[in-house]
C-alpha positions in Angstrom: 12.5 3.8 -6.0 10.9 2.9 -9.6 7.7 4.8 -9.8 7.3 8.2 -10.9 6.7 11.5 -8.5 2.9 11.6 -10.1 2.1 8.1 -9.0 3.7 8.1 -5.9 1.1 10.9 -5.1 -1.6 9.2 -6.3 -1.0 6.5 -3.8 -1.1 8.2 -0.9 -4.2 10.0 -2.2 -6.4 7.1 -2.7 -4.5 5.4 0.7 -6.0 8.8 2.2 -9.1 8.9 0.6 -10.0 5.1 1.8 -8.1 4.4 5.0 -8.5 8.1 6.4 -6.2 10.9 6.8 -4.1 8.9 9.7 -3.1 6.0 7.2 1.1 5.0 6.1 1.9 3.7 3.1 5.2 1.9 2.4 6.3 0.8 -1.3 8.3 -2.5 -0.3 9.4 -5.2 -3.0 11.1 -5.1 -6.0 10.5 -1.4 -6.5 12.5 0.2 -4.0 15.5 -1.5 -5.8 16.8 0.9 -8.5 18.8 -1.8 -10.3 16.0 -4.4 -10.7 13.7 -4.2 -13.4 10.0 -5.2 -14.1 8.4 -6.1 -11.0 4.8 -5.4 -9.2 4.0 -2.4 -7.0 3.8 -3.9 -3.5 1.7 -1.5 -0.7 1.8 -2.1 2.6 -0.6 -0.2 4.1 -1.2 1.1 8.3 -4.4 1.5 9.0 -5.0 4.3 11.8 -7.3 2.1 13.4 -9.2 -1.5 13.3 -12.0 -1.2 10.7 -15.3 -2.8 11.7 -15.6 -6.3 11.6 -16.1 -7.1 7.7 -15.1 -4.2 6.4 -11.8 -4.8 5.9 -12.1 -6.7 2.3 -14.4 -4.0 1.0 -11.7 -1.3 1.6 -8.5 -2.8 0.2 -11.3 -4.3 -2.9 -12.0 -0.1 -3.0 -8.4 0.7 -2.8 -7.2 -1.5 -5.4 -9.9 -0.5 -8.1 -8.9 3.1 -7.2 -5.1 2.6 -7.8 -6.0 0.5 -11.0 -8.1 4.0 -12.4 -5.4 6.1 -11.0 -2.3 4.0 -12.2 -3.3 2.6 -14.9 -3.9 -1.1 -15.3 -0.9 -3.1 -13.5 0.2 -5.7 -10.9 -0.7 -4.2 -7.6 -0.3 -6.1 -4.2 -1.9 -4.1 -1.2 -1.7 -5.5 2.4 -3.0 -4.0 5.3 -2.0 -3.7 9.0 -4.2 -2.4 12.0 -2.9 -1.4 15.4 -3.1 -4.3 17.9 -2.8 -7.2 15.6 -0.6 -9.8 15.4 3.0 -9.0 13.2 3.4 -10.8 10.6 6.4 -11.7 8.3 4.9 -9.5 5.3 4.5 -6.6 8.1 8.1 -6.9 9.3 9.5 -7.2 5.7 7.7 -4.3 4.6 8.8 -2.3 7.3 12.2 -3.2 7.2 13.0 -2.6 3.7 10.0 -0.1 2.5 10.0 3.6 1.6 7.2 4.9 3.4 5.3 7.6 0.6 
């Protein structure tokens, strides 16, 4: 896995601090490989629950500035999941070959 011990933490704070306590995180994508190099930080994210209707784009918008303060300014893809929707293939790759944090 290519990102530090600090900034793995600071993911799963600002996952915490947005999507609530209950929330996974999984680093999936080129940085779970040790051998490849360069490469953006892909977050797939479980949400405990559905948020409101709306509210989804605001939270991942307040996720993503937070991990750009917290990280530093870099390539960051964050996708979410909530319980009772539809799979799809992001979902199943992410959980198939991610490192949960």
């Amino acid at each position: 896995m290519r990102i530090s011990p600090e900034q793995r933490e600071a993911i799963r704070e600002v996952v915490r601090e947005v999507f609530g306590p209950g929330a996974r995180v999984r680093l999936f994508g080129s940085r779970v490989r040790d051998e490849a190099r360069g490469g953006d930080i892909d977050l797939h994210v479980e949400l405990p629950q559905a948020p409101p209707p709306g509210e989804r784009p605001a939270l991942e918008s307040r996720a993503w500035l937070a991990l750009q303060r917290r990280l530093g300014e870099r390539r960051i893809d964050l996708v979410t999941h909530a319980p009772g929707e539809p799979e799809r293939p992001i979902d199943e790759i992410a959980r198939a070959t991610g490192i949960e944090l």
